[in-house]
GUDREN-44802 format. One record per residue (C-alpha): residue in three letters; x negated, y negated, z negated. Coordinates in steps of 0.2 Angstrom, whole numbers, padded with zeros to 4 digits, always signed. Each point is the difference from the previous one (the first is absolute). Layout:
# residues N
ALAXYZ ...
END
This chain:
# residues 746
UNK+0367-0074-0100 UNK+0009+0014+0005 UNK+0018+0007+0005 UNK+0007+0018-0003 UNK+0018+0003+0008 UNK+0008+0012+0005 UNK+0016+0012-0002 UNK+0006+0004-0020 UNK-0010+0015-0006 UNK-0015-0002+0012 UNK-0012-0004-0015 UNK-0002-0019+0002 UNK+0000-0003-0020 UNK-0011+0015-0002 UNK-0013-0005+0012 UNK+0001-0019-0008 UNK-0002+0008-0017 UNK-0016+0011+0005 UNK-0008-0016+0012 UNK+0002-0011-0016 UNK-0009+0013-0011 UNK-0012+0001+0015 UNK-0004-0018+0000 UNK-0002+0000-0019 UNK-0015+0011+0000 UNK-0008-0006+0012 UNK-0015-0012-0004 UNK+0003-0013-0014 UNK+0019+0002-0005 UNK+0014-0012+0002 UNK+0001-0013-0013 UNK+0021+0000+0002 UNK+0012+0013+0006 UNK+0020+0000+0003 UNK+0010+0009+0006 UNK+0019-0006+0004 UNK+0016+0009+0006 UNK+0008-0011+0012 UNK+0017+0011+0000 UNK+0002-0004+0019 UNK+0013+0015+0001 UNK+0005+0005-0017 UNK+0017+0003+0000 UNK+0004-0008-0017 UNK-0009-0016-0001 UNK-0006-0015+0013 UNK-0016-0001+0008 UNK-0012-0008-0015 UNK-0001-0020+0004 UNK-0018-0003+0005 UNK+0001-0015-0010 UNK+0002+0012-0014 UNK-0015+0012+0008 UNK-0010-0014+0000 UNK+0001-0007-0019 UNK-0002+0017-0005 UNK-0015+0001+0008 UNK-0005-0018-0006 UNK+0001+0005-0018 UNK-0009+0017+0003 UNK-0015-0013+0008 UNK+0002-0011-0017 UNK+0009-0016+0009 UNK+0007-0013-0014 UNK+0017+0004-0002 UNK+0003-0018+0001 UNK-0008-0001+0017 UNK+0012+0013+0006 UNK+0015-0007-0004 UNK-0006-0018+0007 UNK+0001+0009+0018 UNK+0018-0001+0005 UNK+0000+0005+0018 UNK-0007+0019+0008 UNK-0014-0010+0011 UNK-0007-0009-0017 UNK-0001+0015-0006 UNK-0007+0009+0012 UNK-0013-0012+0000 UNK-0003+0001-0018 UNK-0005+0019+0003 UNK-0012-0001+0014 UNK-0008-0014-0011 UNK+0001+0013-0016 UNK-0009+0013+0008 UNK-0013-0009+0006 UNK-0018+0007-0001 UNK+0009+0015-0010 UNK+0000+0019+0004 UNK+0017+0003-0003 UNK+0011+0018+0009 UNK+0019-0004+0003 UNK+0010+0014+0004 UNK+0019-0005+0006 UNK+0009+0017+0003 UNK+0017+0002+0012 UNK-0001-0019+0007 UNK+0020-0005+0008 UNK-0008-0012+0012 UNK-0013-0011+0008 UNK+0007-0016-0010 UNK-0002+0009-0017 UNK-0017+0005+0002 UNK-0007-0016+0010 UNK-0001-0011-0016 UNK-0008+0013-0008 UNK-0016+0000+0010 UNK-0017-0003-0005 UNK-0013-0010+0009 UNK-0014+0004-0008 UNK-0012+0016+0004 UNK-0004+0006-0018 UNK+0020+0003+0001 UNK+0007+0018+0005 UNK+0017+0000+0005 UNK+0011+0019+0003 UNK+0017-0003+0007 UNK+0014+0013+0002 UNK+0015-0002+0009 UNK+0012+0014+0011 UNK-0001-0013+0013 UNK-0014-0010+0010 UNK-0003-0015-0007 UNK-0009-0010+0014 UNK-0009-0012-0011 UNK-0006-0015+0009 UNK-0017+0001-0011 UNK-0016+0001+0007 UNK-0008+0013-0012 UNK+0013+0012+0001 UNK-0001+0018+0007 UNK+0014+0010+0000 UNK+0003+0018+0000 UNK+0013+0010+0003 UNK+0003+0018-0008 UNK+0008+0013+0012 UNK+0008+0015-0006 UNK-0015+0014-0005 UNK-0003+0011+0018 UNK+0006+0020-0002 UNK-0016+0005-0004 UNK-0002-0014-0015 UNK+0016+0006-0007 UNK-0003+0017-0001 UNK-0015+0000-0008 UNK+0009-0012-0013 UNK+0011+0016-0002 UNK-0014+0011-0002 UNK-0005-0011-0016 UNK+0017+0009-0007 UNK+0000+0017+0006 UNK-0012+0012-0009 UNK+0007+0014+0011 UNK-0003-0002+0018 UNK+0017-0003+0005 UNK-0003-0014+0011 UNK-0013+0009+0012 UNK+0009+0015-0003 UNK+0018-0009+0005 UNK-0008-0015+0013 UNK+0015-0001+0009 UNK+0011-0004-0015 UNK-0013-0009-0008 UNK+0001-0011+0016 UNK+0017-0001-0001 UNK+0000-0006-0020 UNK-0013-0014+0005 UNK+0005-0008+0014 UNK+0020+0003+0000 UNK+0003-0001-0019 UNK-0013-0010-0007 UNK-0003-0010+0016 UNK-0017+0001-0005 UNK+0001-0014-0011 UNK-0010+0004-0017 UNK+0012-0004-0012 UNK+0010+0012+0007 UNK-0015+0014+0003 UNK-0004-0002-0019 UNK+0019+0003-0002 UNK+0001+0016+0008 UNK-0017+0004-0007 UNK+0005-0002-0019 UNK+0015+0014+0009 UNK-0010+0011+0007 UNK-0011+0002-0018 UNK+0016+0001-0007 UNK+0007+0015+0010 UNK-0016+0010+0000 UNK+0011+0017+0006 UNK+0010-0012+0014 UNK-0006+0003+0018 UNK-0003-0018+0012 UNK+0014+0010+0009 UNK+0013-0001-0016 UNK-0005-0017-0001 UNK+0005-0005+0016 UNK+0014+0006-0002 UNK+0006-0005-0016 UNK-0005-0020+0006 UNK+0011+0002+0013 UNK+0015+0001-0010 UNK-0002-0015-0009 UNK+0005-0018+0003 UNK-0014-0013+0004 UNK+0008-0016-0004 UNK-0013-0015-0001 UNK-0015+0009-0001 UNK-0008+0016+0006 UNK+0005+0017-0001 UNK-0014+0006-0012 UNK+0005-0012-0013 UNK+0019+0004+0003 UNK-0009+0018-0002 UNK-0006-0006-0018 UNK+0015-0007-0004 UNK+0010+0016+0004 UNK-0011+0011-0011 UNK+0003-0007-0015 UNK+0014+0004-0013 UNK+0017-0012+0001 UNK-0009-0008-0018 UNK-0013-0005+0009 UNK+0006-0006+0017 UNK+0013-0010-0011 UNK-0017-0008-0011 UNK-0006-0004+0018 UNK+0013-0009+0005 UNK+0006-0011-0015 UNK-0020-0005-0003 UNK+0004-0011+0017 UNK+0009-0010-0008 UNK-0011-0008-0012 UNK-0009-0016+0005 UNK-0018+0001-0007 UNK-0013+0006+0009 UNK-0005+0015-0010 UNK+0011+0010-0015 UNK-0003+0011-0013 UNK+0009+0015-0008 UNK+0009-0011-0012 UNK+0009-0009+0014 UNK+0005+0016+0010 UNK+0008+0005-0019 UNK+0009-0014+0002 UNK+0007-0001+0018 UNK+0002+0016+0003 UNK+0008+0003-0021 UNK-0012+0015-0004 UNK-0013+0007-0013 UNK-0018-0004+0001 UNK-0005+0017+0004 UNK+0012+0000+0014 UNK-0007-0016+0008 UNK-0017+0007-0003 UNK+0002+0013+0008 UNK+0012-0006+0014 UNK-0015-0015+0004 UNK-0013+0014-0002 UNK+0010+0011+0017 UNK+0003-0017+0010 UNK-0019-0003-0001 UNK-0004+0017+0004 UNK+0009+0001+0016 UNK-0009-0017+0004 UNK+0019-0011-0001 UNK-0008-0008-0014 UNK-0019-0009-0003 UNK-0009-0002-0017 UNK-0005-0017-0001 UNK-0008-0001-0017 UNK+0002+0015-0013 UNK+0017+0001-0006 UNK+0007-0013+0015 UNK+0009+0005+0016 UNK+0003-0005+0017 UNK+0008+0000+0018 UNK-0009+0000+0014 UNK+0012-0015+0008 UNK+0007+0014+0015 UNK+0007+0013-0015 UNK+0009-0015-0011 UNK+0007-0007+0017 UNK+0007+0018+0000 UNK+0005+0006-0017 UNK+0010-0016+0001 UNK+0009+0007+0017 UNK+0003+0014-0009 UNK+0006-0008-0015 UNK+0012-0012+0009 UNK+0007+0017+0007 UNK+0002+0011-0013 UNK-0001-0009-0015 UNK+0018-0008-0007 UNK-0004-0023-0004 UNK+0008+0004-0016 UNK-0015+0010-0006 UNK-0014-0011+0010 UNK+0005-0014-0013 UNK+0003+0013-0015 UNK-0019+0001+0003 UNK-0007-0016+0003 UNK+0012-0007-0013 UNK-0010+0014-0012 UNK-0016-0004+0006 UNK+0002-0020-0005 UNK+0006+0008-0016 UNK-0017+0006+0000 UNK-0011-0014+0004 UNK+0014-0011-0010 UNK-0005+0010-0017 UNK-0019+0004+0004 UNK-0001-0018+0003 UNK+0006-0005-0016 UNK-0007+0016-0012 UNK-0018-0004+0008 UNK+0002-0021-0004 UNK+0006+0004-0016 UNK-0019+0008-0004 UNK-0007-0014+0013 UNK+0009-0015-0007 UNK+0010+0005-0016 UNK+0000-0021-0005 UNK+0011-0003+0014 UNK+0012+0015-0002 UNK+0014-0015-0004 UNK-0002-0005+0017 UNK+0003+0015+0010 UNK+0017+0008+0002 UNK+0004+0014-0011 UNK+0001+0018+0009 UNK+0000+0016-0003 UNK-0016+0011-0005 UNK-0007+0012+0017 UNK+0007+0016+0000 UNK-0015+0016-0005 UNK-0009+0004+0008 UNK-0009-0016+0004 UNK-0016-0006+0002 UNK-0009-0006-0016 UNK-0001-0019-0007 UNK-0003+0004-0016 UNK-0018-0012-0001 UNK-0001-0016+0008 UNK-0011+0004+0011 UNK+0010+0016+0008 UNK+0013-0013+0002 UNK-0011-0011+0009 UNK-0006+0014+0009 UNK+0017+0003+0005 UNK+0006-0017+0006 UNK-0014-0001+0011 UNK+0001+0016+0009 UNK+0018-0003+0003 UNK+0000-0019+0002 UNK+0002+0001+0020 UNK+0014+0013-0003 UNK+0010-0011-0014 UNK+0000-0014+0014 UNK+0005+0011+0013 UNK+0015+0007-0009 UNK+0005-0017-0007 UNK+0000-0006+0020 UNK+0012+0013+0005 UNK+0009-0004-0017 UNK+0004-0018+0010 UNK+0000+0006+0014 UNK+0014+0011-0005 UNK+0009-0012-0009 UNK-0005+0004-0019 UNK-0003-0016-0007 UNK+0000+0005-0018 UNK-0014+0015+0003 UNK-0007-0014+0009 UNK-0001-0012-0014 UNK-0003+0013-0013 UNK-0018+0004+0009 UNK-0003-0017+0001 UNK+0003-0004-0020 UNK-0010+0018-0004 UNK-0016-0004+0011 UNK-0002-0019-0002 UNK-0015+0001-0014 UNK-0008+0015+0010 UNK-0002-0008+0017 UNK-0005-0016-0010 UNK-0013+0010-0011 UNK-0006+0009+0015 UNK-0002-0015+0009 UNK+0013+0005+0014 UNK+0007-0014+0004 UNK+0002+0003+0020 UNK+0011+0015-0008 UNK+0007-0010-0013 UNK+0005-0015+0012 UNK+0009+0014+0011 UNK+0010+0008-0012 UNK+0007-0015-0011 UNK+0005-0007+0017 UNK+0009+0013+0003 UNK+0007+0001-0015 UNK+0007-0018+0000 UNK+0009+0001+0017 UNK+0009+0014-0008 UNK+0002-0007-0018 UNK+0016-0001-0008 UNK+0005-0014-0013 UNK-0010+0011-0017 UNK-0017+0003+0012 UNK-0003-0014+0008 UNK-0008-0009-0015 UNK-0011+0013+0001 UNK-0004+0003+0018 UNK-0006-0021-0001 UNK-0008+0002-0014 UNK-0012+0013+0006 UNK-0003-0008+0017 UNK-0005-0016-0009 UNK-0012+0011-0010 UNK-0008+0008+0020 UNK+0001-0020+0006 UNK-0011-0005-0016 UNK-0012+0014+0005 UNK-0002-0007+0017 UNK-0001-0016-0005 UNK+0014-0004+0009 UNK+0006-0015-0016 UNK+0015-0006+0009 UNK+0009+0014+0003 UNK-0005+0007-0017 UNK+0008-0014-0008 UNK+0015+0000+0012 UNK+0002+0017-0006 UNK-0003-0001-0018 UNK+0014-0013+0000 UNK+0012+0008+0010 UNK-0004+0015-0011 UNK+0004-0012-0016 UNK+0018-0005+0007 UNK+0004+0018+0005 UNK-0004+0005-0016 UNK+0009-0013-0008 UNK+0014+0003+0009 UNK+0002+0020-0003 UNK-0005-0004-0019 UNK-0016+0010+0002 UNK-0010-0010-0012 UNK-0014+0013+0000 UNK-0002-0003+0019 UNK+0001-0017-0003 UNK-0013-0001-0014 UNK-0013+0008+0011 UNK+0002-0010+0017 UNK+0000-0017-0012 UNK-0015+0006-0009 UNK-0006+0006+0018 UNK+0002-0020+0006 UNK-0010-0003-0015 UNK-0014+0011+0007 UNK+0000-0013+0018 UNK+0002-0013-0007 UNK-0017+0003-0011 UNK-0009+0004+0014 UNK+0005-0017+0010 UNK-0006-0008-0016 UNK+0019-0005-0003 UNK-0008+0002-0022 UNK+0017-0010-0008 UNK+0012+0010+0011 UNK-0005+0017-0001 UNK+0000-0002-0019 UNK+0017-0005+0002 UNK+0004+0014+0009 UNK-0010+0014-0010 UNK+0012-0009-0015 UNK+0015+0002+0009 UNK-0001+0017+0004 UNK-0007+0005-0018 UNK+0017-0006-0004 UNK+0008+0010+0013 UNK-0008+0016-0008 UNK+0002-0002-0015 UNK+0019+0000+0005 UNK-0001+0015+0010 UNK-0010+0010-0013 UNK-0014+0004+0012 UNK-0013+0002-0010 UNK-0016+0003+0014 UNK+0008-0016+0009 UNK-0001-0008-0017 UNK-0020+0004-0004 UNK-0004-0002+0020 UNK+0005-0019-0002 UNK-0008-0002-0016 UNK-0016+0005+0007 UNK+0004-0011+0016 UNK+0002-0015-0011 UNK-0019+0004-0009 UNK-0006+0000+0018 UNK+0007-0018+0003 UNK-0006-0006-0016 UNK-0017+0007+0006 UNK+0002-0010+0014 UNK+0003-0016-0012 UNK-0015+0002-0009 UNK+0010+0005-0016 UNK-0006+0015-0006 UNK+0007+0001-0016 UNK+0016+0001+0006 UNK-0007+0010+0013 UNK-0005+0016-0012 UNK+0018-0004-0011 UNK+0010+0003+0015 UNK-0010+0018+0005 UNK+0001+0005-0017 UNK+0021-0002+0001 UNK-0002+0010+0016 UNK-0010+0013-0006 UNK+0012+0002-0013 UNK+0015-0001+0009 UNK-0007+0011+0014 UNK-0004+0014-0016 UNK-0017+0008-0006 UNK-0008+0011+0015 UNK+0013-0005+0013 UNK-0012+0002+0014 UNK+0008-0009+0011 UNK-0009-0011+0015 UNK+0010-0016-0009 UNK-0011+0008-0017 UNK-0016-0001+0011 UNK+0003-0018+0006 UNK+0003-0006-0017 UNK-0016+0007-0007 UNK-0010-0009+0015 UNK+0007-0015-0005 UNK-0005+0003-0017 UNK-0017+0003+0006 UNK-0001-0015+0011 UNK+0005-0012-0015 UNK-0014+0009-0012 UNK-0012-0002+0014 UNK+0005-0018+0002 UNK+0000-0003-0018 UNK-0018+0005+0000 UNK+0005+0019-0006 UNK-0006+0008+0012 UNK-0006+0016-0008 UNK+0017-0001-0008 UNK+0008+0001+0016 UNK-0007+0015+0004 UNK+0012+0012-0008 UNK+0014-0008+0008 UNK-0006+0003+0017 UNK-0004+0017-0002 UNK+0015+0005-0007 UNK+0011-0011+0015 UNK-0012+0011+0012 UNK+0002+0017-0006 UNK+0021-0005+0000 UNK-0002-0005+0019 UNK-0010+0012+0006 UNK+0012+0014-0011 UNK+0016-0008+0007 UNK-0007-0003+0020 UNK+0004-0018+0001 UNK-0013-0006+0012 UNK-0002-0017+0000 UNK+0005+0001-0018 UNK-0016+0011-0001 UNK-0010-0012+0011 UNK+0005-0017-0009 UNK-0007+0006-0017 UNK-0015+0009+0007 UNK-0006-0018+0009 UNK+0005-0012-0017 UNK-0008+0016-0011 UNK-0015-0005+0012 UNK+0001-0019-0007 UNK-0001+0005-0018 UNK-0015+0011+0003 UNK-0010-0011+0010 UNK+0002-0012-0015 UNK-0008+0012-0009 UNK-0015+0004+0011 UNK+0008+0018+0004 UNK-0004-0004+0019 UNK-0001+0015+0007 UNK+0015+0007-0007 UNK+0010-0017+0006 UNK-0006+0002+0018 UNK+0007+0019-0001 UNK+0015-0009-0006 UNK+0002-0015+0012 UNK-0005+0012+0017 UNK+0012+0016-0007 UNK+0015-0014+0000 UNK-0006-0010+0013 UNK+0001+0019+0010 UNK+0018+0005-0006 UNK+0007-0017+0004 UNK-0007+0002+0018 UNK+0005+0017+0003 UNK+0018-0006-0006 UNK+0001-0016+0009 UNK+0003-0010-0015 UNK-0008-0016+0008 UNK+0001-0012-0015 UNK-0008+0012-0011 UNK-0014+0004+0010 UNK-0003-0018+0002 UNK+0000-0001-0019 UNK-0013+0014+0000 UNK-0009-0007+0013 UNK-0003-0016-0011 UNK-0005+0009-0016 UNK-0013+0008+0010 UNK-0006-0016+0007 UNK-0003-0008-0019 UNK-0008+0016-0003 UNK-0012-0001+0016 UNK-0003-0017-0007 UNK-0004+0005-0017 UNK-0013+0012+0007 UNK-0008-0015+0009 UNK+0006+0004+0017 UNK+0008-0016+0006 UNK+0001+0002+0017 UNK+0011+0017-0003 UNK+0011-0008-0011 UNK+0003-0016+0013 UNK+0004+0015+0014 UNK+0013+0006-0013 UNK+0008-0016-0005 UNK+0004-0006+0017 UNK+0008+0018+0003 UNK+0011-0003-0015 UNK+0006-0016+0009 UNK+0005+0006+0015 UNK+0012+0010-0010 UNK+0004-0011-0015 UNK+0005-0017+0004 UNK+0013-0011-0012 UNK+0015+0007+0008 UNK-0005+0019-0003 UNK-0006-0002-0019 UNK-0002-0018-0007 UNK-0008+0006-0016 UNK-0011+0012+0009 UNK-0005-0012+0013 UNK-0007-0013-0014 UNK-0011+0011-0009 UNK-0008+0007+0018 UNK-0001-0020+0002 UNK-0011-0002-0015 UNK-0008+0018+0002 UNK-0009-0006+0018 UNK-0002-0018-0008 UNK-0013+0006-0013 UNK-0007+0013+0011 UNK-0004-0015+0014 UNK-0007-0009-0014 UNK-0013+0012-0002 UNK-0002+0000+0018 UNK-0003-0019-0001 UNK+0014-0005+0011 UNK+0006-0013-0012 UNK+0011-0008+0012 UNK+0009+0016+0005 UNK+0000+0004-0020 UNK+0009-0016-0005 UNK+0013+0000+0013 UNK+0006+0018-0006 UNK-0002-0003-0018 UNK+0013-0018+0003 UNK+0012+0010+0010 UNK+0001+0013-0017 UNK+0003-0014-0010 UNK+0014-0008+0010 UNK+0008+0016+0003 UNK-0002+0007-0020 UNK+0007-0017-0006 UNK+0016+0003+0012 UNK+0001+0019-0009 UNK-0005-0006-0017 UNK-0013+0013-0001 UNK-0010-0007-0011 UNK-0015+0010+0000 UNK+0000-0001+0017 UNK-0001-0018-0002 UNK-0015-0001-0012 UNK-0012+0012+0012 UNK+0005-0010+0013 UNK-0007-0018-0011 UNK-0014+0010-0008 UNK-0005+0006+0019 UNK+0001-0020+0006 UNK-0011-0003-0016 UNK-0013+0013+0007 UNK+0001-0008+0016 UNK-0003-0017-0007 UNK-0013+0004-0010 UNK-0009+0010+0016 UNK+0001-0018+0007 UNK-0007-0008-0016 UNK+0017-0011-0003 UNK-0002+0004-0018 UNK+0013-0010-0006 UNK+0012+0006+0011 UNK-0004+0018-0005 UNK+0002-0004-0018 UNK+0018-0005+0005 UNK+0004+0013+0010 UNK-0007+0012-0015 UNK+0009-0009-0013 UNK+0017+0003+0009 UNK-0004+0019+0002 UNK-0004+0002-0017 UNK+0014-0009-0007 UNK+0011+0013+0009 UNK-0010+0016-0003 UNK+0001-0005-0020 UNK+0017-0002+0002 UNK+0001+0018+0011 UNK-0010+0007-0017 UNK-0013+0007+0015 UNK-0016+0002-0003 UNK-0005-0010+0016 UNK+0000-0014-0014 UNK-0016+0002-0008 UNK-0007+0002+0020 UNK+0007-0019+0002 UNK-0006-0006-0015 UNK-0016+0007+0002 UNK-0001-0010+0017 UNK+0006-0016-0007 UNK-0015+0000-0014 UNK-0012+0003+0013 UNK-0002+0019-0001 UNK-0005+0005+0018 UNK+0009-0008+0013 UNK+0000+0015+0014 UNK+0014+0007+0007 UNK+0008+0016-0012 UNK+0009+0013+0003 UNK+0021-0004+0000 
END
């Protein structure tokens, strides 16, 4: 672990930057690499929370999101770290550090961990490992070889008494400020170190050093006023379509004014086509600003550059998310020139690149007291965050949106934290939400809102195995739709209401239901409410004992997810595509299925979906006569599945590690998890559930020789899966006449 400090402009981030890449070549390379900005002397924003450091870091290392969130307090989560980066190789870089106590919780204790930290000041970390390093100011002799680097005309040897005046007076040997001069001195290739000297002289230093005020001076009024009014916005980097907007000119203009700020180094490239300050010149364009720049036309620009995220925003969700266009506010179209989001995928390309930035503007947006900006952003990017699985994101900026909500937003702002509480798993306060969304709703008349956050109650009360209720609630916001004339709300619930009939074992019903809402939702709508529909369809065909049937489906609910960049809506049909093919002995291409899902789930730290993964692959290890394999993965599920978390999903991992412990011969172990199945499928009235759970008691008595007891157990099951109209019925039947009495697959 090492710390770099020092003055602004000695080179600490540069140094960090090249030790990093440094360590990254050497020997076998690091499995994990962040890199964080910890602000501590931006003069905009606060010093990053280290809480905040730390999740980031967390996700990067593919901790649960659930597990997270369950550590409230700084120290728990500091813990949670050092255990996460246990026997990893993992390089952390935390650049510009405020303090001691926002980098301490951030401290490894492991050795495969490299830590870099940068601060202006010295740290003093208590910490065993720690060796700091300080950076002086570069000695003459340093500095003016830096110069020579610019010079391709001897001017410095020619001129050493000048030269040693530029360095060490007006660049105080500092290297952001040399490389200032420098990019001057190419610049001015007929200019004598004498000239120069001169001309510095003249000018004001204010906050930084004379080189840069040197830069600054050189450019034309245009440019000087681009520099200033770019302080102003609050991302991290910007393009040329934000300098059109702040500072109201052409494209070409901001090219080429962006273009001269980067060639007199007052500017960095951080990627192609994205700009930023060193943090020394924004602390001093906004000195400058605040000086010669009236307030009336630093709000003109950042009220133009909202107006530009405001409509990008919207034109890019349009092509993302056009099903849910009723549920955004109406704007107006970006002003040409803009940048393209004419496919899907440029949109998503968009959103993604800028996503940091949306949430930075929108911050200052509160911060500034512009509620509505605020809830506009909210309502535009709800399904985005929520596809992307951002939901750290998405908890921040509905959150924010809701302290700022006026009476027609605040359905909306509740609506759409209930949505990042389900994510998390966080059911109360999802279900708080959802029903303070309902009466805000009702309330303001909204009955679009209201359909969604009832149907939305629907979806948590399903997963708490709450059957009768969430039917009640898909119903009653089907209603509410079909009132509002909201049609993709309409097919959304139709296809929720096949899911629950799923659930209750009636099929029929089941494909009826997803049949209206394919319909409703209209031929080719390719939507991510489309793709879940279609699974369904596939996961009753499969049930039904259609399995090739149920193909088709999938594949098409696949290709709609992957085109459309819903991630766990991608990952959901890819593990129950899985389940059909293993039913038809495809298994190579269902344990592609199973691990690409059980792999995105991870990566987005969509805990319950992994664990659904995670069980698929178990009755697939089973199935390939691995056992033990599939024992390891079932008692994984259960740490994360439990009949609080998901009461129908809990039952069928119940039943799952019950058969698989009967072909272990653990009978004991088997009967006890195929009784708590029943008990818990006849509290649901999952009916299928119930008869694998008798037929599993069945095998188990028939393992024991208790034949007549078997035969009862069987009959049971059988009596149900006729009734089902699954083909799990000639299995029973089979058993009951005698037909081999080993245990099947269920």
């Amino acid at each position: 672990m090492v710390t770099i400090d020092g003055p602004p402009g000695v080179g600490k981030t540069a140094l960090a930057a090249r030790i990093a890449h440094q360590v990254g070549n050497l020997g076998e390379p690091m499995e994990k690499q962040f890199f964080g900005h910890l602000r501590g002397f931006d003069p905009n924003l606060p010093p990053a929370d280290p809480e905040a450091v730390i999740n980031e870091v967390l996700k990067l290392l593919g901790v649960d999101d659930d597990k997270i969130h369950s550590r409230r307090a700084l120290t728990e989560k500091s813990a949670l770290l050092s255990e996460s980066l246990k026997d990893k190789t993992v390089l952390i870089v935390l650049d510009n550090a405020a303090s001691p106590d926002q980098v301490a919780p951030l401290l490894p204790e492991h050795p495969g961990c490299v830590l870099l930290v940068t601060s202006r000041h010295r740290l003093n970390l208590s910490h065993r490992s720690i060796k700091a390093s300080t950076l002086h100011p570069l000695d003459l002799a340093d500095s003016l070889h830096l110069l020579r680097h610019y010079d391709s005309g001897n001017r410095i040897d020619s001129d050493l008494e000048s030269a040693e005046v530029l360095a060490a007076e007006m660049c105080a040997r500092l290297p952001l400020e040399l490389n200032s001069l420098g990019r001057q001195l190419r610049q001015k290739q007929t200019w004598n170190l004498a000239d120069h000297v001169s001309r510095l002289r003249k000018l004001p230093s204010e906050e930084t050093g004379i080189a840069s005020a040197g830069s600054y001076y050189s450019l034309s009024e245009e440019h000087r006023r681009l520099f200033r009014l770019m302080s102003l916005h609050p991302g991290a980097d910007f393009t040329q379509y934000d300098a059109m907007a702040l500072s109201d000119c052409s494209k070409t203009e901001a090219e080429g004014a962006l273009e001269a700020l980067w060639t007199v180094n007052l500017l960095d490239i951080r990627t192609p086509g994205r700009y930023q300050y060193h943090d020394l010149h924004k602390a001093y364009a906004r000195k400058l600003l605040a000086d010669q720049d009236r307030e009336s036309i630093q709000k003109a620009g950042l009220a133009a550059l909202r107006d530009y995220y405001r409509s990008m925003a919207a034109a890019a969700m349009d092509i993302y998310a056009p099903y849910t266009k009723h549920r955004r506010p109406s704007v107006n179209e970006p002003t040409e020139p803009h940048p393209t989001v004419a496919s899907v995928d440029h949109a998503r390309g968009w959103l993604d690149s800028e996503r940091t930035t949306l949430l930075a503007i929108t911050l200052e947006a509160a911060a500034s007291g512009e509620g509505r900006f605020v809830n506009d952003m909210s309502a535009t990017l709800v399904r985005y965050l929520d596809y992307a699985s951002r939901w750290g994101d998405a908890e921040l900026l509905h959150s924010t949106a809701l302290k700022v909500a006026d009476d027609r937003s605040r359905c909306l702002a509740l609506d759409a934290l209930g949505g990042v509480y389900w994510r998390q798993q966080r059911y109360d306060k999802a279900l708080e939400h959802y029903e303070e969304a309902c009466r805000a709703a009702r309330e303001s008349g909204n009955q679009a809102v209201e359909a969604g956050a009832r149907g939305n109650l629907g979806n948590i009360s399903e997963i708490l195995g709450r059957f009768r209720a969430a039917a009640a609630h898909y119903e009653a916001a089907l209603e509410l739709a079909s009132a509002a004339g909201t049609v993709a709300t309409e097919g959304h619930l139709l296809g929720a209401l096949g899911g629950l009939y799923f659930r209750l074992g009636e099929y029929r019903r089941s494909l009826g239901y997803g049949e209206r809402a394919l319909l409703k939702l209209g031929d080719g709508s390719n939507s991510p409410i489309e793709a879940m529909v279609l699974a369904n369809t596939g996961a009753v065909l499969d049930r039904l004992g259609r399995s090739r049937e149920a193909v088709q489906p999938y594949e098409r609910a696949l290709e709609i997810s992957q085109t459309q960049g819903s991630r766990p809506v991608e990952a959901a049909v890819r593990t129950n595509f899985g389940v059909a093919l293993l039913g038809i002995g495809e298994f190579s291409e269902a344990f592609e299925q199973f691990t690409e899902a059980k792999r995105i789930s991870n990566e987005d730290g969509n805990v319950l979906l992994e664990a659904i993964c995670s069980e698929n692959l178990a009755n697939f290890y089973r199935e390939q006569g691995d056992q033990e394999r599939a024992l390891d993965e079932h008692h994984l599920v259960l740490e994360k599945i439990g009949p609080e978390t998901d009461k129908p999903m809990h039952i069928q991992v119940l039943n799952d590690l019950g058969t698989t412990l009967l072909q272990l011969g653990r009978h004991a172990q088997a009967l006890d998890n195929y009784r708590q199945a029943l008990a818990f499928a006849i509290e649901l009235e999952d009916r299928y559930e119930q008869a694998r759970a008798l037929e599993g008691i069945g095998d188990v008595s028939a393992a024991l020789d208790e034949s007549s007891n078997a035969r009862t157990y069987w009959d049971d099951a059988q009596r149900l899966y006729q009734e089902l109209e699954v083909p799990e019925t000639d299995r029973t039947a089979a058993k009951n006449h005698g037909i081999g009495h080993e245990p099947t697959e269920r």
